[in-house]
matplotlib code that plots the C-alpha trace (Angstrom):
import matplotlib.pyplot as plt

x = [124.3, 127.2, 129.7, 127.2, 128.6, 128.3, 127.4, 124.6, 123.2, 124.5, 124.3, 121.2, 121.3, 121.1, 119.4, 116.1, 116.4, 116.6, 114.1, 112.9, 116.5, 117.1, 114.2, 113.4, 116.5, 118.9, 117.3, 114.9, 117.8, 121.4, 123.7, 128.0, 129.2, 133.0, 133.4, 136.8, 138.4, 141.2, 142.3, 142.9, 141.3, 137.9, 136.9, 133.6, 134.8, 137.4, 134.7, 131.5, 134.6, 135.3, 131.5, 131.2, 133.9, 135.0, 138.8, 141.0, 141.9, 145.7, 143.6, 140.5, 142.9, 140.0, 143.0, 141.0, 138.4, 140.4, 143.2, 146.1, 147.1, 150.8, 151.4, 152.9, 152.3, 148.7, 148.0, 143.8, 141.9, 139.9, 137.3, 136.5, 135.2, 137.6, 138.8, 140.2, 136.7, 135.8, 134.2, 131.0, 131.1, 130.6, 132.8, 134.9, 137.7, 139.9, 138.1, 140.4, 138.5, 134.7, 131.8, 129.0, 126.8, 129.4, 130.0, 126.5, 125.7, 128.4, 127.2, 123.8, 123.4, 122.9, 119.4, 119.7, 118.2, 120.9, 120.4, 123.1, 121.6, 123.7, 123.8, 127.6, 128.6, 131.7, 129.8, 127.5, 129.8, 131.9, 129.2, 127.6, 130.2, 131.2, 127.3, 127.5, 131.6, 131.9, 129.4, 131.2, 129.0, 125.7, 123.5, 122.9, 120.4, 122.0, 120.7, 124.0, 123.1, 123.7, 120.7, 122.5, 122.5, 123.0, 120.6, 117.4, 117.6, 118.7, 122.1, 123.8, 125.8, 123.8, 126.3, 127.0, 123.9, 120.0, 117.8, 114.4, 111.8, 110.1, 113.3, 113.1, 112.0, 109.2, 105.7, 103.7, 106.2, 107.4, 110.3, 112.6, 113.5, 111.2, 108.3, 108.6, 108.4, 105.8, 103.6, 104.1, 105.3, 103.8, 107.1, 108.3, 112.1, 112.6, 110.7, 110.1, 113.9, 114.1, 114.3, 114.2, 110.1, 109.9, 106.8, 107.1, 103.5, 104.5, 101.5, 103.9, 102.9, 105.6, 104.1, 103.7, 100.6, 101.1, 102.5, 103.2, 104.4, 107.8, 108.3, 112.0, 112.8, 111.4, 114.5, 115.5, 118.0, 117.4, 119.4, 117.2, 119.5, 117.6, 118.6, 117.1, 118.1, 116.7, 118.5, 117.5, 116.8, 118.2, 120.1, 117.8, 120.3, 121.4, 119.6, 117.9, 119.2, 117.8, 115.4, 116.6, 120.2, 120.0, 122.1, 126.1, 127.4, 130.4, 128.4, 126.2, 129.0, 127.6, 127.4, 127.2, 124.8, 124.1, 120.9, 120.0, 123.0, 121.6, 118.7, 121.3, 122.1, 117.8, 116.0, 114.1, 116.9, 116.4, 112.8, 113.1, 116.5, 114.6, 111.2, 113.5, 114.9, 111.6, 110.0, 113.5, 112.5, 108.8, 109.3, 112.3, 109.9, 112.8, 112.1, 109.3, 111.1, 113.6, 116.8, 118.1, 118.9, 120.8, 119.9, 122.6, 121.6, 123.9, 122.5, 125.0, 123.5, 124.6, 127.8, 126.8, 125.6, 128.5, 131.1, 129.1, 127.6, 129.4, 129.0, 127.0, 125.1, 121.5, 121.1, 122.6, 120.4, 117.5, 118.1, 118.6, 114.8, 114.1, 117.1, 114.9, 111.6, 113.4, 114.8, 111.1, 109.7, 112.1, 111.0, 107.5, 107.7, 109.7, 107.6, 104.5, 106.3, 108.5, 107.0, 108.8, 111.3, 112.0, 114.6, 117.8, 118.4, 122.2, 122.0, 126.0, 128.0, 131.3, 133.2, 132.3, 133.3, 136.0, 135.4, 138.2, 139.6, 143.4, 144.1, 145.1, 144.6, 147.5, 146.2, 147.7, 149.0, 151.4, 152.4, 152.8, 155.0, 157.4, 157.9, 158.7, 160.9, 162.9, 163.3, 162.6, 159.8, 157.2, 157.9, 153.9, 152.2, 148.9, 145.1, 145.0, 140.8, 141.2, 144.8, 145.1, 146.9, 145.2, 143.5, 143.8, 147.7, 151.0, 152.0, 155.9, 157.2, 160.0, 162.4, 162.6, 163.9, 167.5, 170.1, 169.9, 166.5, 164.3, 160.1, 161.2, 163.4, 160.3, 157.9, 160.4, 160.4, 156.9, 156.8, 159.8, 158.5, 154.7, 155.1, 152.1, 149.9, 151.1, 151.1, 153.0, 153.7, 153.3, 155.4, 153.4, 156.1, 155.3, 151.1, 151.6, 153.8]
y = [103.0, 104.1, 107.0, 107.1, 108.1, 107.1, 110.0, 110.7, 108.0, 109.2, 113.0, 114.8, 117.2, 115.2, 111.7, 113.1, 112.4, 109.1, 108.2, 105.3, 103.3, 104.7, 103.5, 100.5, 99.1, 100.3, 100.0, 96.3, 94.8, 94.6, 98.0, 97.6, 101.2, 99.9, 99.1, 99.8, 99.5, 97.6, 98.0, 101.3, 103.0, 102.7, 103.3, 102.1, 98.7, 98.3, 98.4, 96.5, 93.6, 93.6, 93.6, 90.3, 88.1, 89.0, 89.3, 92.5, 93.9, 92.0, 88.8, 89.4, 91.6, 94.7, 97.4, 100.2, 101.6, 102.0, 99.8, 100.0, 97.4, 95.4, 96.7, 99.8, 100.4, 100.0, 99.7, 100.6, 102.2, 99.1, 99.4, 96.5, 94.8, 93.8, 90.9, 92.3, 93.8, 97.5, 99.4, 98.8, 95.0, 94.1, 91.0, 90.2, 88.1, 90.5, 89.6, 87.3, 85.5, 83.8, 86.3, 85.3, 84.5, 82.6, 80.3, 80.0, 79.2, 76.5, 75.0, 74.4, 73.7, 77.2, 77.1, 79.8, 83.6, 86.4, 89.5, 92.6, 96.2, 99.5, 102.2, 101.5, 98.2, 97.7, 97.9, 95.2, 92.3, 93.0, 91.7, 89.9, 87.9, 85.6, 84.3, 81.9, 82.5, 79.9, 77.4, 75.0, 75.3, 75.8, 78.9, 81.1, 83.0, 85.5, 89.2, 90.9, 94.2, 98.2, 100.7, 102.8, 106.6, 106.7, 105.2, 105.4, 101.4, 98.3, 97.0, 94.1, 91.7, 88.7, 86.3, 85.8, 87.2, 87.8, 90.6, 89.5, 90.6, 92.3, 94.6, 95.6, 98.5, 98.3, 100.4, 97.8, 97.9, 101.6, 101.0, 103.9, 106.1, 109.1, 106.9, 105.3, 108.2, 110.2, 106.7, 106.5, 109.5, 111.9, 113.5, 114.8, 115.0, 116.4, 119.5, 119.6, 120.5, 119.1, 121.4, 121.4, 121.7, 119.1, 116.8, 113.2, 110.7, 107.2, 105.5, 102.5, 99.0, 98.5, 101.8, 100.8, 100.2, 103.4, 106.3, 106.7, 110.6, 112.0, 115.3, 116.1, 118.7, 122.2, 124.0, 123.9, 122.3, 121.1, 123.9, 126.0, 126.9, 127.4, 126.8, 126.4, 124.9, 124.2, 121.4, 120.1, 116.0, 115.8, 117.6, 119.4, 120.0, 116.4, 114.0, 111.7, 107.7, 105.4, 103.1, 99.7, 99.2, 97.5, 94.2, 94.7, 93.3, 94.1, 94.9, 97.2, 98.8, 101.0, 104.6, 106.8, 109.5, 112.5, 113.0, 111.0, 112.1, 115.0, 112.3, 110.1, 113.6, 113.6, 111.6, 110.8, 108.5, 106.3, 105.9, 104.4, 102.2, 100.8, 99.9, 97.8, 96.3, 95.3, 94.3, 91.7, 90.1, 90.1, 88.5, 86.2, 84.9, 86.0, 84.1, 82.3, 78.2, 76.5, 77.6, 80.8, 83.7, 86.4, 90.4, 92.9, 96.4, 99.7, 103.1, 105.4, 108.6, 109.6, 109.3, 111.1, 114.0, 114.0, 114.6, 117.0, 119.4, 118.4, 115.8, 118.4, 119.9, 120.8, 118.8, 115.5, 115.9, 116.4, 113.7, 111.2, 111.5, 109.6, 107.1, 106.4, 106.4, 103.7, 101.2, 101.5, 100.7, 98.1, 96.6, 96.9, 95.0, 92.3, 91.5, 91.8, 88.9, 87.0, 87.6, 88.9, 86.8, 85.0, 87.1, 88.6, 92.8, 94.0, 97.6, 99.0, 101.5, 100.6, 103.9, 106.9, 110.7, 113.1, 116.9, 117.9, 119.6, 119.9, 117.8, 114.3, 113.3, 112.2, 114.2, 112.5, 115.7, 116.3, 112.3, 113.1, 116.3, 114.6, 111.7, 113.9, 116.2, 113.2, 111.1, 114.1, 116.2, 114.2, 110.5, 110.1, 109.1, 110.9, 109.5, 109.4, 109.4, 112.6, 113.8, 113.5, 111.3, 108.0, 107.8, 104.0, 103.4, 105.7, 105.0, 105.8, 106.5, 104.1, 105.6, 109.0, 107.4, 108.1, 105.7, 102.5, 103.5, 101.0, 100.8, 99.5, 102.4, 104.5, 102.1, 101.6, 105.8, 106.2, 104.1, 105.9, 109.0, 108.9, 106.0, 108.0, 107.2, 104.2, 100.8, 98.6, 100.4, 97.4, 97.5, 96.3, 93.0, 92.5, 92.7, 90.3, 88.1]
z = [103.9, 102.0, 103.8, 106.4, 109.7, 113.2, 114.4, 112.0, 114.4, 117.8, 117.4, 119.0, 116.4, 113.4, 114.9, 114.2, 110.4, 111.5, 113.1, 112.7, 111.9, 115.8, 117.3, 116.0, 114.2, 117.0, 120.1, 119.3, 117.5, 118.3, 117.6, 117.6, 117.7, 117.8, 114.9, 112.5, 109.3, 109.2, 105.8, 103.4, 101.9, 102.2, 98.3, 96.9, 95.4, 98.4, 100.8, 99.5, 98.3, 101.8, 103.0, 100.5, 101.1, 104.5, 103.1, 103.1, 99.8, 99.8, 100.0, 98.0, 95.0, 95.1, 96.2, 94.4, 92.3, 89.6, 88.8, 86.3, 84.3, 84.3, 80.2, 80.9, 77.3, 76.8, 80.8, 80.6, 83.9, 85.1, 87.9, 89.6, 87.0, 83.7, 82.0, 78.6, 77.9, 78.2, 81.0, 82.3, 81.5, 84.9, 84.7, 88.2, 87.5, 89.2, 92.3, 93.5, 96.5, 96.8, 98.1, 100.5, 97.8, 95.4, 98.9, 99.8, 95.8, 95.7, 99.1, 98.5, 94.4, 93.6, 95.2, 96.7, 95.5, 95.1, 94.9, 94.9, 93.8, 93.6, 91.3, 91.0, 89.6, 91.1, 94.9, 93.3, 92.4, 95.4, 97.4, 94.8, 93.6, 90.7, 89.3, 86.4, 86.4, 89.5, 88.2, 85.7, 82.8, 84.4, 84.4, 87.3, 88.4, 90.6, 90.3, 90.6, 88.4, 88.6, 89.1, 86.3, 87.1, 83.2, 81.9, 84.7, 84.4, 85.6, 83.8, 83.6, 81.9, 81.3, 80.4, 84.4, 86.0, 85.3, 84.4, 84.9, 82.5, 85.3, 85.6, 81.8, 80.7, 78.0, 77.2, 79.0, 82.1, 82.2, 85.0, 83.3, 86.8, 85.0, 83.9, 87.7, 89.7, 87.3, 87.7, 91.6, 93.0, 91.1, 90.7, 86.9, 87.3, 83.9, 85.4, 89.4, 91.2, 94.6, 97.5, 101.0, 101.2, 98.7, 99.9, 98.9, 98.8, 97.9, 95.7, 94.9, 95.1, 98.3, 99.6, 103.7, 105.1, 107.5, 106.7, 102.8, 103.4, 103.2, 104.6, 105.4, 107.7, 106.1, 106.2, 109.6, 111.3, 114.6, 116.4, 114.7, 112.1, 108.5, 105.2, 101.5, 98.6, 94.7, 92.8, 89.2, 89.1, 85.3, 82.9, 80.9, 77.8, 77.1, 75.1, 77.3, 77.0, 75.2, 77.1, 75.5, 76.9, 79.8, 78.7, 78.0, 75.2, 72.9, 70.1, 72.1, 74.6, 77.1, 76.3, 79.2, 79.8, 82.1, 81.7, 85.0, 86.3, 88.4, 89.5, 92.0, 94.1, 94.9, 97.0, 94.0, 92.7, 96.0, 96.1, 92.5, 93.2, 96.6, 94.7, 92.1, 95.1, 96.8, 92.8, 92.8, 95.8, 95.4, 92.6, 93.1, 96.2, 99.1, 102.3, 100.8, 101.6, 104.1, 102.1, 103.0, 100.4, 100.0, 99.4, 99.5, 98.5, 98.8, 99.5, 97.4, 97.5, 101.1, 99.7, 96.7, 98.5, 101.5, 98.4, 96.5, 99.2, 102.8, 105.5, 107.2, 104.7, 105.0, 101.6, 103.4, 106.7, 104.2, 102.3, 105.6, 106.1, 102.9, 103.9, 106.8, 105.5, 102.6, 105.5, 107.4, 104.0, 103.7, 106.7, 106.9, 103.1, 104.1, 107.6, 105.0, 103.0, 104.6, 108.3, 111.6, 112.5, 109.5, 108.5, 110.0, 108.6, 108.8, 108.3, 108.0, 106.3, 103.9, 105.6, 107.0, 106.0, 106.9, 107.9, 105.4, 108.0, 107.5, 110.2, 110.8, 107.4, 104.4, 101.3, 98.1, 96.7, 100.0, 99.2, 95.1, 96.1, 98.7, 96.1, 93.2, 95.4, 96.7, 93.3, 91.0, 89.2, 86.7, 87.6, 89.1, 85.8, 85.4, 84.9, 81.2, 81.8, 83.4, 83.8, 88.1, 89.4, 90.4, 94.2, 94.4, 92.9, 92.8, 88.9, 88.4, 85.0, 85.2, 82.8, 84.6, 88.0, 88.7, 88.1, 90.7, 92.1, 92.0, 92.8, 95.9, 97.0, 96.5, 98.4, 101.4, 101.7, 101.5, 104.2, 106.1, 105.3, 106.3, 108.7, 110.8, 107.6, 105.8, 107.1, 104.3, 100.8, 97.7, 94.5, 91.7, 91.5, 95.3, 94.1, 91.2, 93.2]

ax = plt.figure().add_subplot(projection="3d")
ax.plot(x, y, z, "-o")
ax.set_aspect("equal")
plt.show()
């Protein structure tokens, strides 16, 4: 459950939304409420690389979402994902380290089924791992794909994982998020905003036996406080995507879109993204022999909403009731399948989410400003894909440092200077080395 807090959990006022995950995941299974990060920061492809291979991002190589190249001339923004190809490839050769799945793949003759959903790719392979890229020649079957916000579909690249027919979109399978949620839900996202009276009935084939309703909590916090809100689930003046491009390839590319864009910041998104999940291992037949297999999937959209409208916000504690009602589904379909007992459920979150208070916290623009007014003003290189400066990396212009200052006179003050904040600052030499 990406960003998602302890004390959304723990908190009498919020723990309501979730329900369920309280009193069936937390108190008849086992619940760690210590735990910590032990690496920084906590970014979508640092976290789920950590969550796969059990390394820290100085041993595993995943140090940020987006990562600058050595070529200072041409030096592209990569995600986590990138071996000379352009984005959205969903290749991981910069993932330096085995994942769960890659081990487990290796171990046992690729037997067994992987599986690793998200709507961002990067979160994907970091737990996903490696597929057909770590199998000398052989195919793999690993489902290691993105539930792509741009498109409404699944996406991936299939020359080191699978896309099932079952997860392709045609006339006779309509899986398209729209067609989906019109064909089981009943909701039209191109037309019906979501708000907080928004009254979900789930007709889908995972549906649970019990209880197929979602109702969130009808404006009202539990202190009583009230609140309303009216959000589109699409952006009515953009061409919708085509409904073919699910495979990457350089021919093809990947061409981004925002129509579905407004969909991932719904609960609408998630009911779609978990009933692709449950179709995968349905299908796949999870749990259904003596070797063991391997499903990760990432909830994004509490992250999506904490950034958008607040870690508080009346939208986030709506949207936890569908969270919950999604792991009971979850549940109930996998004791349906695989039966009670046969199977072990981690439920965790990558990181959770600051207040923003000005507290305690090292904001990179108080960083970027001592830097520049030590070594002097415009030496922090900008985004070129958006023109701030990068979250993940400090990128120097070289040339504009003064005479005999080196990358490491900048690292070794950074450290000096925000010692409360920063561990270990790495020149780019010290990374490659």
């Amino acid at each position: 459950m990406d960003q998602c807090r302890a004390d959304y959990l723990t908190n009498p006022q919020i723990c309501p939304a979730f329900a369920f995950t309280r009193s069936v995941l937390m108190r008849q299974g086992a619940s760690y409420a210590n735990a910590m990060l032990s690496y920084a920061g906590s970014r979508t492809a640092v976290s789920h690389t950590v969550i796969g291979t059990g390394a820290t991002p100085g041993i595993n190589g995943i140090i940020g979402n987006n990562i600058r190249s050595y070529d200072e001339e041409k030096s592209p923004i990569f995600p986590l994902a990138y071996n000379g190809s352009p984005r959205h490839s969903m290749d991981m050769f910069n993932l330096l380290t085995p994942t769960l799945a890659d081990v487990m793949d290796l171990d046992m003759q690729n037997l067994p089924i992987v599986i690793s959903m998200s709507p961002y790719g990067r979160a994907a392979l970091g737990m996903g791992g490696h597929g057909a890229a770590y199998m000398e020649g052989r195919s793999d079957n690993d489902i290691v794909l993105k539930l792509s916000r741009d498109l409404g579909l699944p996406y991936t690249n299939p020359t080191y994982f699978s896309l099932p027919d079952y997860l392709t979109h045609s006339d006779a399978n309509p899986i398209r998020i729209d067609d989906w949620l019109l064909a089981n839900y009943g909701i039209d996202i191109s037309s019906e905003p979501w708000t907080e009276h928004t009254i979900i009935k789930d007709n889908s084939p995972f549906a649970p036996k019990h209880g197929n309703v979602i109702v969130g909590p009808q404006g009202v916090f539990p202190d009583g406080e009230t609140f309303s809100f009216s959000y589109a689930a699409v952006t009515s003046d953009v061409e919708e995507p085509s409904s073919t491009v699910q495979l990457w390839s350089e021919a093809a590319g990947y061409k981004s879109n925002t129509y579905f864009e407004e969909a991932m910041y719904t609960p609408f998104y998630t009911l779609w993204a978990t009933d692709m999940l449950l179709m995968a291992i349905q299908n796949e037949g999870v749990g259904q022999d003596a070797i063991t297999d391997l499903v990760y999937y990432n909830f994004k959209c509490l992250d999506k909403l904490g950034h958008r409208y607040g870690v508080n916000s009346p939208e986030l504690y709506t949207y936890m009731y569908t969270v919950d009602y999604c792991l009971r589904k979850i549940k109930g379909f996998l004791d349906r399948k695989i039966g009670a007992g046969r199977y072990t459920m981690v439920v965790t979150a990558d990181h959770g989410g600051h207040n923003a208070y000005d507290g305690r916290i090292l904001y990179n623009r108080n960083l970027f400003k001592a830097i520049e007014d030590k070594f002097g003003s415009g030496i922090i290189q900008n985004n070129p894909d958006n023109g701030d400066p990068f979250d993940d990396m400090i990128y120097l212009n070289r040339n504009d440092l003064p005479e005999d200052t080196t990358l490491d006179h900048v690292a070794r003050f950074v450290e000096d200077e925000f010692g409360d904040y920063v561990y270990r600052a790495f020149t780019i030499d010290e990374i490659f080395r």
